[in-house]
C-alpha positions as CSV (number, residue, x, y, z in Angstrom):
1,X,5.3,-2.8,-2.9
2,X,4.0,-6.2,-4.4
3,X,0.8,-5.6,-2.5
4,X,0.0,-2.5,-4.0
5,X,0.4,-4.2,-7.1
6,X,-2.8,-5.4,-8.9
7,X,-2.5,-9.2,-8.9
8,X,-3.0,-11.0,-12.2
9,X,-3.3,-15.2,-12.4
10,X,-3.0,-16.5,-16.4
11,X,-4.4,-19.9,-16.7
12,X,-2.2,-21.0,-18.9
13,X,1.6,-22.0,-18.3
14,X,3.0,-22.8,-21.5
15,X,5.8,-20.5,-22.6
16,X,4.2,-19.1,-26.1
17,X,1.3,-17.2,-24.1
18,X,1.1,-17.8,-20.1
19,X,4.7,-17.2,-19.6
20,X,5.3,-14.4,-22.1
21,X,1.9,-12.9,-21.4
22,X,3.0,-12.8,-17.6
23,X,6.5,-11.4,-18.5
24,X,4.9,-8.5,-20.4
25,X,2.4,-7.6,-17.4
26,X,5.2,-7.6,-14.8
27,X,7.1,-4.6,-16.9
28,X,4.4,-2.8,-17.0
29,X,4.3,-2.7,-13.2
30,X,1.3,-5.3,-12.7
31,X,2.3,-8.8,-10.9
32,X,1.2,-11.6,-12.7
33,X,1.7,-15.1,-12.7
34,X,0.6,-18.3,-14.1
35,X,-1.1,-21.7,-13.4
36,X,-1.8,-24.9,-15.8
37,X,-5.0,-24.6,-17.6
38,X,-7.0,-27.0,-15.6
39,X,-10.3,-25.9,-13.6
40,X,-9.6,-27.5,-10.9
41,X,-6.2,-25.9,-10.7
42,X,-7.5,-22.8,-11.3
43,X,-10.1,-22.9,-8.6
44,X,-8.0,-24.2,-6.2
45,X,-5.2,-21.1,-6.9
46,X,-7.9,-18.7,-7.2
47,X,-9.3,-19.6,-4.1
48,X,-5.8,-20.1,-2.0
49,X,-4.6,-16.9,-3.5
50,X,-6.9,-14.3,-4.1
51,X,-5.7,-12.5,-7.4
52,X,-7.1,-9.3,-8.5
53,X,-7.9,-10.5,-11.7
54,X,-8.4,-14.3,-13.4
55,X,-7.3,-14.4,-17.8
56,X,-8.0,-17.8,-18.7
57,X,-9.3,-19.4,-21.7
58,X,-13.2,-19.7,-22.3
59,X,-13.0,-23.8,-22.9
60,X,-10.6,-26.3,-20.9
61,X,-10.0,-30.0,-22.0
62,X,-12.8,-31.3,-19.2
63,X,-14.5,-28.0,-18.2
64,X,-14.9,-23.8,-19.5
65,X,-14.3,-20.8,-18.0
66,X,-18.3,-20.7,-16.8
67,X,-18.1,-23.4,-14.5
68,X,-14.7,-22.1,-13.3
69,X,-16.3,-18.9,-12.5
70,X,-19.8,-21.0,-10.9
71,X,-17.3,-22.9,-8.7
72,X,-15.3,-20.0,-7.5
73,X,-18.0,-17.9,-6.2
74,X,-20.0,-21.1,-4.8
75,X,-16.9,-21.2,-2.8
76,X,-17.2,-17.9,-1.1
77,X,-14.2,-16.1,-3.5
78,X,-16.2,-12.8,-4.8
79,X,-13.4,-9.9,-5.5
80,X,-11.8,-11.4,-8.6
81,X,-12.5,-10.3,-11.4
82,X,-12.4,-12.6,-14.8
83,X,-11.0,-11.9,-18.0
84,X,-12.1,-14.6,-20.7
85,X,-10.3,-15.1,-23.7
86,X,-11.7,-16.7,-26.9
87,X,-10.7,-17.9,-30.4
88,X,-14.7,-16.9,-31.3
89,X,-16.0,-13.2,-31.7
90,X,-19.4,-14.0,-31.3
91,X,-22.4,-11.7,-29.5
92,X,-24.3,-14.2,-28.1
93,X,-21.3,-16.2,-26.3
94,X,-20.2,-12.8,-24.9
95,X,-23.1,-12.3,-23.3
96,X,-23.4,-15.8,-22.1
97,X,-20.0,-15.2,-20.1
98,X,-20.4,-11.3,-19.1
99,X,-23.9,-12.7,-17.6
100,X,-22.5,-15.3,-16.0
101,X,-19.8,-13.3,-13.8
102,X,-17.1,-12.6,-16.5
103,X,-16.0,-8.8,-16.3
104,X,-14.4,-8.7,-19.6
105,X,-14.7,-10.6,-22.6
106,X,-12.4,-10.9,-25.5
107,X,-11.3,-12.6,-28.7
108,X,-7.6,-13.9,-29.4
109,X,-4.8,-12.6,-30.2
110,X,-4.2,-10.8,-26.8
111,X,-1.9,-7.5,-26.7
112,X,-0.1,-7.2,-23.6
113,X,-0.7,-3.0,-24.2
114,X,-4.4,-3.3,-24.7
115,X,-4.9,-6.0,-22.1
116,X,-3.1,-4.0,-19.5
117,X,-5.6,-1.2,-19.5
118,X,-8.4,-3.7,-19.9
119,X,-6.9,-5.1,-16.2
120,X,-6.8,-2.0,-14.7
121,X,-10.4,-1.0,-15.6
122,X,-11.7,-4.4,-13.9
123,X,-9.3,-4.9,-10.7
124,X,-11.4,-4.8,-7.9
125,X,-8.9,-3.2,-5.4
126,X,-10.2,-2.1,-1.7
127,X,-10.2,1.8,-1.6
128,X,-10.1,3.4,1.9
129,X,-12.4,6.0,2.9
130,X,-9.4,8.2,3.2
131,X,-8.0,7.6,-0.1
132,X,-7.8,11.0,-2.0
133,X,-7.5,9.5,-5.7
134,X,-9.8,10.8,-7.2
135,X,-10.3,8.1,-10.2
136,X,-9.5,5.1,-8.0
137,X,-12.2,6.5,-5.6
138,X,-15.0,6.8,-8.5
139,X,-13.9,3.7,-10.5
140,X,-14.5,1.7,-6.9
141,X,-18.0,3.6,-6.2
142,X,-19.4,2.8,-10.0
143,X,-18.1,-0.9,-9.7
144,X,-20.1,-1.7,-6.4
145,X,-23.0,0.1,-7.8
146,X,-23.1,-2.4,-10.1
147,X,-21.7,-0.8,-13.6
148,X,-19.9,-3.5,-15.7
149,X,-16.9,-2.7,-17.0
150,X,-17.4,-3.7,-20.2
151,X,-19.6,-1.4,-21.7
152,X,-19.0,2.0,-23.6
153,X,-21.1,3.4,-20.6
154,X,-19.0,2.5,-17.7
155,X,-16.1,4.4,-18.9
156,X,-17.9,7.3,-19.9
157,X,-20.1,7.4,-16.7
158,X,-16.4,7.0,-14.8
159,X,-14.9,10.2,-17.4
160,X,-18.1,12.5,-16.5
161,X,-17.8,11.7,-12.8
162,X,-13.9,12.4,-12.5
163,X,-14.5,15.6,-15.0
164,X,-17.8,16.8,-12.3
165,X,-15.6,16.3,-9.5
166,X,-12.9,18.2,-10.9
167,X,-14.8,21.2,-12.3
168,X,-18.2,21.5,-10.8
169,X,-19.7,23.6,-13.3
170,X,-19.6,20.8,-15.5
171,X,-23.1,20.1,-13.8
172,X,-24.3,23.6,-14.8
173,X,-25.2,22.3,-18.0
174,X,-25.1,18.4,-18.9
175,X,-25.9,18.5,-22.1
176,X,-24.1,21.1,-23.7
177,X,-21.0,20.9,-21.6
178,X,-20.3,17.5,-20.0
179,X,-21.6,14.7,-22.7
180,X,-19.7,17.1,-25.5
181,X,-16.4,16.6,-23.0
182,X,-16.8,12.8,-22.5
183,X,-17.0,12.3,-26.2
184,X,-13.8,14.9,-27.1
185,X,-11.8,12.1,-24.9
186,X,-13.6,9.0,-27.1
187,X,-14.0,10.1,-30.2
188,X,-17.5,10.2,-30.3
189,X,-20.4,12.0,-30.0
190,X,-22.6,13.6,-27.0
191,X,-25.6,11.4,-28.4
192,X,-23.6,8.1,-28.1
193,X,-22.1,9.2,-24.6
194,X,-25.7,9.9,-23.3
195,X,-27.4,7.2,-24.9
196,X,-24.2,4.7,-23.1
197,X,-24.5,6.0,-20.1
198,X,-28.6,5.7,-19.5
199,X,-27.9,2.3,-20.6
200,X,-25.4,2.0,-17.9
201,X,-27.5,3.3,-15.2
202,X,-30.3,0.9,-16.6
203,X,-28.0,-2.4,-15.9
204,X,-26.7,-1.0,-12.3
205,X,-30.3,-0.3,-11.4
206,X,-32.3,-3.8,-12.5
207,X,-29.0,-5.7,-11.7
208,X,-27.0,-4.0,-9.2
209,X,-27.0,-4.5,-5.2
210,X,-29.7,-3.3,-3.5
211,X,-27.7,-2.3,-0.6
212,X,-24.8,-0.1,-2.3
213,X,-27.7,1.8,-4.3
214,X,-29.6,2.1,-1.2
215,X,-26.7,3.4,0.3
216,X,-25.9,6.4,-2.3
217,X,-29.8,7.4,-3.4
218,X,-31.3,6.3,0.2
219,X,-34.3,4.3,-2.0
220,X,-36.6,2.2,-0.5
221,X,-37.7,-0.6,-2.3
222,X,-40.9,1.0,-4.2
223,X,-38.1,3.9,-5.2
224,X,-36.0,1.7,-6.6
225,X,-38.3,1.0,-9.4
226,X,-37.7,4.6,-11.0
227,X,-34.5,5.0,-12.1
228,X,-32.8,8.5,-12.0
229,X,-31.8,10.8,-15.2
230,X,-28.3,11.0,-16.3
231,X,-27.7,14.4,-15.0
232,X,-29.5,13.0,-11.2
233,X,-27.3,9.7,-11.2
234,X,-24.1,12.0,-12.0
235,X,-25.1,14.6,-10.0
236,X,-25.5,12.6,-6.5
237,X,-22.4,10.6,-6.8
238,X,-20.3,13.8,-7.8
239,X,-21.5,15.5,-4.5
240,X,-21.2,12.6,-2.3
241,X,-17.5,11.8,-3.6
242,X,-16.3,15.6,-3.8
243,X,-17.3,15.4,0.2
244,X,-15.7,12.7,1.0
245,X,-12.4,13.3,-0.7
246,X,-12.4,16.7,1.1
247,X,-12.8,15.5,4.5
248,X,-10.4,12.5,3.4
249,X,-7.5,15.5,2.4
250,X,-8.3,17.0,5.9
251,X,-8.3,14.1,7.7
């Protein structure tokens, strides 16, 4: 059904990206659709129609993608999620955007393929309590906690947590079992994976919500300061979900 569907706006309409861009997405089972590449445009659309997920262009003719983003969640629109597209590969603009409410950053030429998985990662889609998808389920918990999706360390946080869930003697040993399985499915190695994910944990503790850590580590606000291990962060969230998709199969 088209509401099940992750919904993707392009800002652009012309018929050598927007269009074709849009025409790709659909086949693979995504439903996007575009609007001119105007800021006020977009922010009108985007707040009118809720997408999933915003691609647009980092610069307009009168505006860029930053005050797009600043005017969008000034006006009360939080759950999409923006995709920014740019002609520069440069570190420091990247983070510009990414700190400024992008969840993805990228440099042109887009491919409809790489872009697709890209969307899926950053779609903010509601997930009941009874839902018993198990990656759905953890993707949703690490977003609210605050992961970005952009980093190396959200997907292998998301890869350990499915894997935990799945088999729990994973947990028996996190070093010499877990981090070696994350990095089979990456190509890397454990050192990388463990290294990426402390550095994720790092960003959803200093930057994410209070509340929705609260929530999973019950932390007052003098706990908050120490952050947990790998293996405790890991741990906690695979016990917490493995409950609650078994009383969500029962219920």
């Amino acid at each position: 059904m088209e509401n099940d569907r992750i919904k993707v706006l392009i800002g652009d309409d012309t018929a050598n990206f927007g269009i074709r861009l849009a025409s790709a997405l659909r086949e693979k089972g995504l439903y996007a659709y575009t609007r001119r590449k105007d800021e006020k445009t977009l922010c009108a659309a985007i707040i009118k129609e809720h997408p999933d997920v915003v691609i647009t262009d980092l610069t307009f003719e009168d505006s860029d993608a930053l005050v797009l983003i600043k005017e969008v969640r000034s006006a009360g629109e939080k759950s999409a999620a923006f995709i920014i597209v740019s002609d520069v590969s440069n570190s420091f603009i990247e983070r510009q955007v990414i700190e400024n409410g992008a969840a993805y950053y990228m440099t042109a030429p887009v491919e409809p393929s790489a872009l697709d998985k890209i969307i899926r990662g950053v779609a903010e889609k509601k997930v009941s309590k009874n839902c018993c998808n198990v990656e759905l389920v953890v993707t949703d918990v690490i977003r609210r906690l605050g992961v970005p999706a952009h980093i190396k360390g959200y997907h292998y946080l998301r890869c350990a947590i499915i894997n935990s869930i799945n088999d729990f003697h994973m947990m028996d040993c996190v070093t010499k079992q877990l981090y070696p399985f994350v990095a089979r499915q990456y190509d890397t190695t454990s050192s990388r994976v463990e290294r990426a994910i402390r550095h994720a944990i790092e960003i959803a503790w200093d930057r994410g919500s209070v509340e929705e850590i609260n929530n999973y580590f019950g932390c007052t606000s003098d706990k908050l300061r120490v952050r947990p291990t790998n293996s405790e962060f890991i741990a906690l969230i695979t016990d917490k979900l493995r409950l609650q998709l078994k009383n969500a199969e029962q219920s």
